[in-house]
PLY file of the C-alpha trace (Angstrom):
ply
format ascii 1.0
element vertex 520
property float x
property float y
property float z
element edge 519
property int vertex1
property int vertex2
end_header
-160.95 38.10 137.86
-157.08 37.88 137.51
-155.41 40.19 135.45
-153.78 38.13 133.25
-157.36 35.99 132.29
-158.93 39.61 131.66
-156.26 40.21 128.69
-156.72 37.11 126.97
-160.21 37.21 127.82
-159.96 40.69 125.54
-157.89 39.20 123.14
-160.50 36.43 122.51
-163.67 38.95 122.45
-161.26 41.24 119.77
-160.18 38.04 117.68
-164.32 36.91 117.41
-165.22 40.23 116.53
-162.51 40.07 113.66
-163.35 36.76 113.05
-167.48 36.93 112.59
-168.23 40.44 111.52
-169.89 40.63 107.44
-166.77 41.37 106.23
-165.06 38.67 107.22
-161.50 38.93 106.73
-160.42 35.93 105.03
-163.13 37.01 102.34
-161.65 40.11 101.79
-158.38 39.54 102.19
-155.85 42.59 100.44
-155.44 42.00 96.92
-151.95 40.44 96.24
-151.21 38.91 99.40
-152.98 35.50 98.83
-149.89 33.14 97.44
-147.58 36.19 97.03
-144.79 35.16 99.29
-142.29 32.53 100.29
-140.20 33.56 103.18
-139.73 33.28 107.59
-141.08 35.69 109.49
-140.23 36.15 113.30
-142.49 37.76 115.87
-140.31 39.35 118.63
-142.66 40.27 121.42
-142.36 42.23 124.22
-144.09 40.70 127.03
-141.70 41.92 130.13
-143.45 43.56 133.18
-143.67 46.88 131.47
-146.12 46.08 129.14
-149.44 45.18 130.54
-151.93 42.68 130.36
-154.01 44.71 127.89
-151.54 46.53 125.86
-150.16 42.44 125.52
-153.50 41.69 124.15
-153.45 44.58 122.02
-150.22 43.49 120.37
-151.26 39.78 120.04
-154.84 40.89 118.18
-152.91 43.15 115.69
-150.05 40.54 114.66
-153.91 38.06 114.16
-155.42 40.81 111.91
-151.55 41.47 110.00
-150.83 37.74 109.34
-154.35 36.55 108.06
-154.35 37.47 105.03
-151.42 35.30 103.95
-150.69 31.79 102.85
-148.57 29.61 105.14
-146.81 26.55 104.81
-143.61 25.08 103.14
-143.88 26.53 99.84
-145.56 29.78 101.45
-144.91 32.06 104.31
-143.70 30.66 108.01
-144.18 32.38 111.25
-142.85 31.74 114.65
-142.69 33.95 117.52
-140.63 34.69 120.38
-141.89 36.59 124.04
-139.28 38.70 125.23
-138.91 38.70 129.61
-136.83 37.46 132.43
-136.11 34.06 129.91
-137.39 34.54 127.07
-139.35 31.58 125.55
-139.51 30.86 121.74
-143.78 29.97 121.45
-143.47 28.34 118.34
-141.54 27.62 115.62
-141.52 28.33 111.47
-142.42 24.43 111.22
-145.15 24.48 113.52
-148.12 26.20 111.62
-149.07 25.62 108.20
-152.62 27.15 108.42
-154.97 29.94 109.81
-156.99 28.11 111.56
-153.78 26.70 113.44
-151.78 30.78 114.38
-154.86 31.87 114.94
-155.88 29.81 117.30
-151.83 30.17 118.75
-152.03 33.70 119.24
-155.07 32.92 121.70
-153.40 31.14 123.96
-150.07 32.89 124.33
-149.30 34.29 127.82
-147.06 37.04 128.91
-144.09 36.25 130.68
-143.55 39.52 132.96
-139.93 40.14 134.49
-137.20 42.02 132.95
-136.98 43.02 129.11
-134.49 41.00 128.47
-134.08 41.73 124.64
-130.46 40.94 124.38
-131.16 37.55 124.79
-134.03 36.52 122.79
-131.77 38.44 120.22
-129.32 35.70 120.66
-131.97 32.89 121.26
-133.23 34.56 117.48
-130.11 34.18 115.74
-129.22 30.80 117.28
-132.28 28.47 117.75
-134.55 30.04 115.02
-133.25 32.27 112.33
-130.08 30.60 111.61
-130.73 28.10 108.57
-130.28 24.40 109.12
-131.06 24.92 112.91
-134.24 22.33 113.98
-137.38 23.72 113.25
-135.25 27.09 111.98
-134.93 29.42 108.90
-135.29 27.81 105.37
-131.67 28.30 102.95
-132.21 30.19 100.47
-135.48 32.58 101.07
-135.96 35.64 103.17
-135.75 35.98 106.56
-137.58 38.75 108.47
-137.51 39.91 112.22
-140.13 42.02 113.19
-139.46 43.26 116.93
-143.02 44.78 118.77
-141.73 46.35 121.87
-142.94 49.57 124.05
-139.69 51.04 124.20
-138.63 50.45 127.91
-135.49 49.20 128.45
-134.68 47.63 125.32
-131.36 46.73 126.20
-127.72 46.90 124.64
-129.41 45.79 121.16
-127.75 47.48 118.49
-124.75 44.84 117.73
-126.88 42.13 118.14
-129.37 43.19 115.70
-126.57 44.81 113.51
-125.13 41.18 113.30
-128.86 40.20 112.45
-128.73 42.20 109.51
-125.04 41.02 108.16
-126.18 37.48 107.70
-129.15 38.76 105.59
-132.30 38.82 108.10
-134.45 41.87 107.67
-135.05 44.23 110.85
-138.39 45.99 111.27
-139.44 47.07 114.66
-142.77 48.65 116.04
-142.89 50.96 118.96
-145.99 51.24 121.43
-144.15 53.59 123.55
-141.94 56.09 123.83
-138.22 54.36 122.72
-135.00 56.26 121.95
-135.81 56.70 118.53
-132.09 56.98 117.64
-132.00 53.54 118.64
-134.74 52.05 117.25
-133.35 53.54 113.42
-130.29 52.09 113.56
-131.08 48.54 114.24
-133.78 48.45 112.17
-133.36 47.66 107.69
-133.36 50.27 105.26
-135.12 52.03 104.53
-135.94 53.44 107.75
-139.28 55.51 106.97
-140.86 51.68 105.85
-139.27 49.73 108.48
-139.49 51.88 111.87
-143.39 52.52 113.28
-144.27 54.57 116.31
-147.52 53.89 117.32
-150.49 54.33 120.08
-151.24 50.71 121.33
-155.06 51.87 120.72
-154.21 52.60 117.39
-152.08 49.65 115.95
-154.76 48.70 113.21
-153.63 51.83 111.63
-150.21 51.06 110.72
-151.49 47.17 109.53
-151.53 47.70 105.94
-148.31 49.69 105.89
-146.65 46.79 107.67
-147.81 43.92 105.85
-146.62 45.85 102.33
-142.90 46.26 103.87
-143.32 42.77 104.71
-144.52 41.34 101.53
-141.89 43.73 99.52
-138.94 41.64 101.32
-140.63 38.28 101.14
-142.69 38.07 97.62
-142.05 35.42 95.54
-141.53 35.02 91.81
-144.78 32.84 91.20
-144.52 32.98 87.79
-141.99 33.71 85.00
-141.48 33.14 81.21
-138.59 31.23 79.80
-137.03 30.10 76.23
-138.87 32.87 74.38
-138.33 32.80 70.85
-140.11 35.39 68.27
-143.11 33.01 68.21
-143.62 31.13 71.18
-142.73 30.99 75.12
-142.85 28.94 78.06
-144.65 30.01 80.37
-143.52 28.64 84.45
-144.98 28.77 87.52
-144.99 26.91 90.93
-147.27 23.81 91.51
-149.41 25.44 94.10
-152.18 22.89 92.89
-150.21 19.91 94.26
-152.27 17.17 95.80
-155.53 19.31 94.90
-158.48 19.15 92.92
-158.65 21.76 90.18
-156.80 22.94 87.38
-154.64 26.26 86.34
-156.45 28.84 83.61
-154.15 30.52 81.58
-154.59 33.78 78.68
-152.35 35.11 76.79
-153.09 38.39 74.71
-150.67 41.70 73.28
-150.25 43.99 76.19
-153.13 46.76 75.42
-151.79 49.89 74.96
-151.27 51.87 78.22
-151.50 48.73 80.11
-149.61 48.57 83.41
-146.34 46.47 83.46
-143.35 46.19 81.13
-141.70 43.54 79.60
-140.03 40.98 81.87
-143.09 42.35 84.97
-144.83 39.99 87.40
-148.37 40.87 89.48
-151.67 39.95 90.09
-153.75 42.82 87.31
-155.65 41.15 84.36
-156.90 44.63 82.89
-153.75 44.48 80.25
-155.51 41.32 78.71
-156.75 42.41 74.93
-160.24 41.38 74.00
-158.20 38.71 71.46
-156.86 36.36 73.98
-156.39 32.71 73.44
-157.12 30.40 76.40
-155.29 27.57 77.94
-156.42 24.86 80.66
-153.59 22.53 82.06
-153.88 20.22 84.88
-153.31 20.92 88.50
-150.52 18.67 88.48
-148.74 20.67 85.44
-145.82 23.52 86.09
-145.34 25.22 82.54
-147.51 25.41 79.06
-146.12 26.62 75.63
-147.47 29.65 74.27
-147.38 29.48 70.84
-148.75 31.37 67.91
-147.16 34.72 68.96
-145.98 37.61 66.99
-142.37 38.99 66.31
-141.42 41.78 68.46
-144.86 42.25 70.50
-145.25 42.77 74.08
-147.64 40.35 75.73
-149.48 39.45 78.74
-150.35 36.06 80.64
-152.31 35.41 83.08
-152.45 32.40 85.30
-155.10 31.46 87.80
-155.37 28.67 89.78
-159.10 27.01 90.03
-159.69 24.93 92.99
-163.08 24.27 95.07
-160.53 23.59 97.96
-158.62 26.70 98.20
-158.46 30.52 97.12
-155.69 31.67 94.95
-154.45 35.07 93.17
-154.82 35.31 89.56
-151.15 35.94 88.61
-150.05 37.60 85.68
-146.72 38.55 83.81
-145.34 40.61 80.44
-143.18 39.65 78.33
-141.94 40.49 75.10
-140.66 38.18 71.71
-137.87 38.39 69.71
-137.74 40.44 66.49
-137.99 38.33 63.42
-134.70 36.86 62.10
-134.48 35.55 58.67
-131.58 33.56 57.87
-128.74 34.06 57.60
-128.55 36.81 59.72
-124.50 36.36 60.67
-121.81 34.55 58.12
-118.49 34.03 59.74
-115.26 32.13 58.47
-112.60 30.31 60.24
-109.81 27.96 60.32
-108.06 29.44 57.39
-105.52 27.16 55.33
-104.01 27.73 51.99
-106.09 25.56 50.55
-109.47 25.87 52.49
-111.83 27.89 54.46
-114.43 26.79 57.10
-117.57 29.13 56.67
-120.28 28.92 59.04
-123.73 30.99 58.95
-127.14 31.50 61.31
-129.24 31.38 62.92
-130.76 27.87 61.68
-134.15 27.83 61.24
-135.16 24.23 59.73
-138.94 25.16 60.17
-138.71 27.69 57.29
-135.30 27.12 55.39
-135.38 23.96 52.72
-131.66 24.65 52.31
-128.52 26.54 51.93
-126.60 27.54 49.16
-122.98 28.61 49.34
-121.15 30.32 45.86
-117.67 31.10 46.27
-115.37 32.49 43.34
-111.93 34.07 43.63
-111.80 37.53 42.92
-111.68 39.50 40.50
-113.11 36.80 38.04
-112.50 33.68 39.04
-114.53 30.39 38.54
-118.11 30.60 40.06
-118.25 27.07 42.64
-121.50 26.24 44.58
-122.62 23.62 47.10
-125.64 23.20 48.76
-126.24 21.79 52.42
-129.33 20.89 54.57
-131.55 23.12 56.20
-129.65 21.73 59.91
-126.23 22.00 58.79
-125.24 25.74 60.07
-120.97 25.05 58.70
-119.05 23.82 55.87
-115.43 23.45 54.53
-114.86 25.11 51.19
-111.88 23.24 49.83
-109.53 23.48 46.38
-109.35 27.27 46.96
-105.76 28.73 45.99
-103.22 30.63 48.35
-103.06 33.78 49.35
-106.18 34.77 47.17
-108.98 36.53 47.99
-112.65 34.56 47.84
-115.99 36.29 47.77
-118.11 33.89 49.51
-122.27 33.91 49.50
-124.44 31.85 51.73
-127.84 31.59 50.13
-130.67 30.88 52.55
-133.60 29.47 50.31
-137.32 29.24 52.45
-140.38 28.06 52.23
-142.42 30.95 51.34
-140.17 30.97 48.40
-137.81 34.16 49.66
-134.47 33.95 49.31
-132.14 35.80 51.43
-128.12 36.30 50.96
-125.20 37.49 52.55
-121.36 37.59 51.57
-118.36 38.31 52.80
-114.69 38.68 51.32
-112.14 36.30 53.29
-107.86 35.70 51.84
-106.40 32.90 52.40
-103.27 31.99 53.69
-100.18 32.31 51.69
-97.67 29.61 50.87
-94.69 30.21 53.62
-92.07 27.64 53.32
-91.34 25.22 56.19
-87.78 25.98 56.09
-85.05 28.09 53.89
-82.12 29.45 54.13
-79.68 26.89 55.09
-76.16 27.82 56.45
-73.26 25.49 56.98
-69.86 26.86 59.24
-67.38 24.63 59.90
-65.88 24.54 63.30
-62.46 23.15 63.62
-61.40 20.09 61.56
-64.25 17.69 61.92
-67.74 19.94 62.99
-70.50 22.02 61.50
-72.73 24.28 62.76
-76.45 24.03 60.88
-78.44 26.70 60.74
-81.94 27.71 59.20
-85.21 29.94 59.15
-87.69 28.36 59.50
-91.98 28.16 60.15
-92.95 26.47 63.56
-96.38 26.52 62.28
-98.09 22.97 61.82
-94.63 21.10 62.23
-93.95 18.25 64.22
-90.42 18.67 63.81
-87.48 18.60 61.85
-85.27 15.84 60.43
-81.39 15.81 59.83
-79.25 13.49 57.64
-75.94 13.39 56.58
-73.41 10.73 54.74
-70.11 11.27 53.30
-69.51 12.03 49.89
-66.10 9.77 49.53
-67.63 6.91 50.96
-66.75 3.50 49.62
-70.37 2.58 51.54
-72.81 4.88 49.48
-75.69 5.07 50.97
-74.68 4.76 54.30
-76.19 7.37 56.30
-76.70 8.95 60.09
-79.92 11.23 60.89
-81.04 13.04 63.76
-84.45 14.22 64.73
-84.86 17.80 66.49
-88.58 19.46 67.70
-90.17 21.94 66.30
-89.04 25.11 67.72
-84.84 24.29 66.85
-83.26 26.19 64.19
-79.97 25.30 64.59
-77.21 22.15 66.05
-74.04 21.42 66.08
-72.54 17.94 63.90
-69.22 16.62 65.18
-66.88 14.16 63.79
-67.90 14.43 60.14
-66.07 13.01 56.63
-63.40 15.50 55.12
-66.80 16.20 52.59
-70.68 15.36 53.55
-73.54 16.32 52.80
-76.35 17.81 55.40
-79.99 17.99 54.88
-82.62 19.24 56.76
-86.28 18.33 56.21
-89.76 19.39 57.58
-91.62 16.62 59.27
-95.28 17.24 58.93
-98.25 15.22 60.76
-98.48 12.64 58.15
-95.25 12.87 56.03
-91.98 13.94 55.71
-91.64 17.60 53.51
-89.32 18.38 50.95
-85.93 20.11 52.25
-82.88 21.62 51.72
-78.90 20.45 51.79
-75.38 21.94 51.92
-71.96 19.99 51.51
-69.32 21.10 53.96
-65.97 20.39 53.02
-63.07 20.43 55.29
-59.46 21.67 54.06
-56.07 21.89 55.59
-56.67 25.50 55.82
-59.23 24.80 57.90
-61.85 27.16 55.53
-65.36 25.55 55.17
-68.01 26.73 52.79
-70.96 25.79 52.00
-73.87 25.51 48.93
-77.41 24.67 48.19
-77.98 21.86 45.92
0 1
1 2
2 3
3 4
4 5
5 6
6 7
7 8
8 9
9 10
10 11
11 12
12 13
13 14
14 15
15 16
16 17
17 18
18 19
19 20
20 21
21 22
22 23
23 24
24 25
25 26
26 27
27 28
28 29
29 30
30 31
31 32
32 33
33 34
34 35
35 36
36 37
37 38
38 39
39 40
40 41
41 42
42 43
43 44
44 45
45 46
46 47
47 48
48 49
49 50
50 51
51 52
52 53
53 54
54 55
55 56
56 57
57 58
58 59
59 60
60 61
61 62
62 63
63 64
64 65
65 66
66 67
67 68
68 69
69 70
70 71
71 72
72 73
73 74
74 75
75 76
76 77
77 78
78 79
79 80
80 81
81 82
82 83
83 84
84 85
85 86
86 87
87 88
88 89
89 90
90 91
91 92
92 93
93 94
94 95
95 96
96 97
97 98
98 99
99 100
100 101
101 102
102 103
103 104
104 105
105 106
106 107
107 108
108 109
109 110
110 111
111 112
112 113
113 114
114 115
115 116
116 117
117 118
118 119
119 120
120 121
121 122
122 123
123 124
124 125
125 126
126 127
127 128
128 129
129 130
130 131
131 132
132 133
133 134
134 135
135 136
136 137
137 138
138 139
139 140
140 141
141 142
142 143
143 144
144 145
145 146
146 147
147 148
148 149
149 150
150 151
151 152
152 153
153 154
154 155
155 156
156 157
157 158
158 159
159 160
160 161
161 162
162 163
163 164
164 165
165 166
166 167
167 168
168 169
169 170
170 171
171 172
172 173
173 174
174 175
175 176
176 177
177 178
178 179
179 180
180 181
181 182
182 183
183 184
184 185
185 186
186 187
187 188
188 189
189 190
190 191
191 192
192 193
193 194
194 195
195 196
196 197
197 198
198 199
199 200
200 201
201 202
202 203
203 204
204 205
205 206
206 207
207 208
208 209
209 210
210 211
211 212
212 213
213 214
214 215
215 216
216 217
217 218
218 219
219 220
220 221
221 222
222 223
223 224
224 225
225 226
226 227
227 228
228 229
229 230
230 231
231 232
232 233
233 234
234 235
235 236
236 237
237 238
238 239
239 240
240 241
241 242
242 243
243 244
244 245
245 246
246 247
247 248
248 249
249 250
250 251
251 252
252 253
253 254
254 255
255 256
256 257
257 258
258 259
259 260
260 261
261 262
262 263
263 264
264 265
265 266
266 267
267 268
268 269
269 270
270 271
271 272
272 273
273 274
274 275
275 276
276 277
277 278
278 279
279 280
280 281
281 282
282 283
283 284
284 285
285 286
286 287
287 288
288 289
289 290
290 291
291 292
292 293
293 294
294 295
295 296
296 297
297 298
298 299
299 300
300 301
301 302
302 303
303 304
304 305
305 306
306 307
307 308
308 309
309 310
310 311
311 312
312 313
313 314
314 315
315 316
316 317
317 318
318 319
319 320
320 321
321 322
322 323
323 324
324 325
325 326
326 327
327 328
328 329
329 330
330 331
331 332
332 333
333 334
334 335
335 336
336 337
337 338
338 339
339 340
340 341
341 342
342 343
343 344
344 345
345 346
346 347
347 348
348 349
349 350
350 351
351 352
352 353
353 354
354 355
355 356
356 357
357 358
358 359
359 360
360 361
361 362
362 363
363 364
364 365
365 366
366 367
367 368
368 369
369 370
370 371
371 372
372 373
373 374
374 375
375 376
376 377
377 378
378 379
379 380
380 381
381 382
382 383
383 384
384 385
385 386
386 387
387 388
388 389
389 390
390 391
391 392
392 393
393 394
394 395
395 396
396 397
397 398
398 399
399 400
400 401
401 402
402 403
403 404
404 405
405 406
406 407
407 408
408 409
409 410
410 411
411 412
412 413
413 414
414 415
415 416
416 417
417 418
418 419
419 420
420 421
421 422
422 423
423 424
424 425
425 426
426 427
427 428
428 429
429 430
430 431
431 432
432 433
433 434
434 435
435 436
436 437
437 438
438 439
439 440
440 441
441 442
442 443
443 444
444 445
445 446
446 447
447 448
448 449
449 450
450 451
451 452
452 453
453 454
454 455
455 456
456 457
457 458
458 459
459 460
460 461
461 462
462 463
463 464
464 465
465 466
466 467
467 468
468 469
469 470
470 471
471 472
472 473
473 474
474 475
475 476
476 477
477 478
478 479
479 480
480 481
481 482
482 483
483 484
484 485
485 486
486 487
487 488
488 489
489 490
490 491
491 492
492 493
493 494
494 495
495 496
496 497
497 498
498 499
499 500
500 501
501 502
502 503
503 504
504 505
505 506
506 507
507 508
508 509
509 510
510 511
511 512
512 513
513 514
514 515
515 516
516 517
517 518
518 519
């Protein structure tokens, strides 16, 4: 019988024997690995002419008894694998098996190529044609990527920057070694860390490292299955993924307090159900549904939810999660003001809770005695402007949360406001030469749109007859040329809506050439 249909002959009798023994292995499959994971994982294999038909065999039964246990398919786990020789040959892709049933019967069938190890460029091949995401039948963006290299340690080739590159675009190394391999070799290309990525193993005694290899596996490729969102101190929303999708069945969900020296903290995901408290309330949602509201929770309590998915079609993991609500916060818990005018504050308050507040009451009263003033607002309204106050005076201001339950729950706080500054003041007039002014005056750029100039003679036989000018906000000063022997100059504030009151100055020019000026 030819060598090479002795080896898979092997290979079958091993698989069967796997396959049809009591315990089969799909009914015990290791708790935790069913629907765990969503990631690629790539099979480099050593099938050069230094590895022989049986130890081949050997390798090809133990990647059949590592891979069972776990679901495939898009929203699951993908495998592909790639035989290392003379040309090394990609055997399938990630897209190409999305069951058991399908690799298993794969892995029977694969043949070795023989020839050179030629490492180097399945390495490339890898990174290229399979790994690389958006590549036909390659990587998916987004999840983990895994290369798991099962050579005997002959003649590996020059593969430390190929594998080093590998690692720099995010795939994970691990690498098991049949034979005797430069070990210093084999640890640097392989992924931290390097005691749970590197295996040195008897080709007799593969099954032993299995378990070891599937957990390093499933520790870089484990999904988030389930997770809790928008908690409040009462409720939560619970999320997980569809993995009922186009089945029959439906998802079973309870939710109790953590029990006391329960495993898991707040925030944890797994697959335990002991931390469930005798008081649990149930759920049932339909195998189409993603997320259910927890409600009736406590303040401040640590809780646990379990989620299993019940199908006559397929086996799932019960999955479970902690989490933990919010402390209790009765309104208000926070009063802030803002936007502070002369004449009025805005004060805002929270958090709002409408489901237990009827209404707010704000008092507000300048101190040390002044009038007492009170609105009241709707349970939604979280803001309001407090107007009529006086300048520069401090307010003691109370918001007044009034509830349900009849409580009532205050909280004040002491806020100025702003004092009266005037838009403008001081004005100077200085004459320069016979017929010119210079203007000049303090004033607030604050809220101003600007300023506005006028100026008409005093002698005219025209009364009335004025020029203006209009100057932004941030002048102070210009210069007026070619005025009467006496005029008078005013400068006003121009607010948003209206012109303000200002000032004026007459300048009078003599032969002496003196100027002076005065406020009227």
């Amino acid at each position: 019988m030819p060598i090479e249909m002795e080896g898979k002959l092997l290979f079958t009798w091993m698989l069967l024997c796997s396959l049809l023994r009591p315990s089969a292995a799909q009914n015990t499959r290791p708790e935790g690995v069913l629907n765990c994971c969503e990631g690629d994982v790539l099979f480099l294999v050593d099938s050069s002419g230094s590895v022989s038909s049986y130890e081949h065999s050997r390798m090809l039964a133990f990647l059949s008894e590592l891979l069972l246990p776990f679901s495939l398919g898009e929203d699951q786990v993908r495998v592909g694998l790639l035989q290392v020789g003379t040309k090394p040959r990609l055997e399938f892709g990630f897209g190409k098996y999305h069951t058991q049933s399908g690799l298993q019967g794969a892995l029977t069938n694969i043949k070795p190529l023989r020839g050179d190890t030629n490492t180097v460029d399945a390495l490339k091949m890898a990174k290229e044609w399979v790994l690389r995401p958006g590549a036909a039948d390659g990587a998916r963006a987004g999840l983990p990527r895994v290369l798991v290299w099962l050579t005997d340690g002959v003649k590996p080739g020059d593969v430390i920057g190929p594998m080093a590159e590998l690692q720099e675009e995010g795939v994970a190394v691990l690498v098991v070694s049949t034979g005797h391999g430069n070990y210093q070799v084999l640890r640097r290309v392989v992924s931290p860390p390097v005691e749970d990525h590197l295996y040195f193993v008897d080709i007799d005694d593969m099954s032993i490292i299995t378990e070891d290899l599937r957990d390093a596996i499933i520790e870089i490729i484990r999904a988030e299955r389930i997770h809790v969102r928008d908690i409040s101190t009462n409720s939560a929303t619970l999320h997980w993924r569809p993995v009922l999708s186009g089945l029959s069945g439906h998802y079973e969900i309870l939710f109790s307090p953590l029990v006391t020296g329960g495993a898991g903290g707040a925030g944890g995901t797994g697959t335990s159900t002991s931390t469930l408290g005798t008081q649990y309330q149930k759920l049932r949602q339909s195998a189409s549904s993603s997320t259910a509201l927890l409600t009736g929770l406590k303040p401040d309590t640590t809780y646990t939810a379990t989620l299993t998915p019940e199908s006559n079609e397929q086996v799932f993991n019960t999955l479970s999660v902690t989490f933990t609500t919010k402390p209790e916060v009765i309104s208000p818990a926070v009063v802030t003001v803002s936007e502070l005018r002369q004449n009025s504050i805005q004060v805002s308050w929270g958090p709002l809770q409408p489901e237990t507040v009827t209404s707010y009451y704000i008092e507000y009263s300048a101190l040390p005695r002044g009038k007492l003033n009170a609105v009241t607002v709707s349970p939604t309204q979280n803001s309001t402007l407090l107007r009529g106050l006086q300048p520069d005076t401090t307010y003691l201001v109370t918001v007044s949360a009034r509830h349900a339950s009849g409580k009532e729950k205050a909280m004040s706080v002491k806020v100025c406001t702003q004092e009266v500054t005037p838009a403008l003041a001081d004005l100077q007039l200085t004459t320069v030469g016979s017929d010119s002014v210079q203007v000049d005056w303090k004033g607030s750029v604050a809220g101003l749109k600007g300023y506005w100039l006028t100026w008409e003679s005093l002698q005219s036989s025209v009364p009335g007859q004025r020029s203006s000018l209009y100057l932004p906000p941030d002048s102070l000063s210009t210069r007026l040329n070619h005025l009467p022997p006496s005029a008078r100059v005013c400068v006003s504030p121009i607010y948003r809506t209206a012109r303000g009151e200002g000032l004026c100055c007459t300048a009078q020019f003599h032969s002496d050439a003196l100027a002076y000026g005065y406020h009227s």
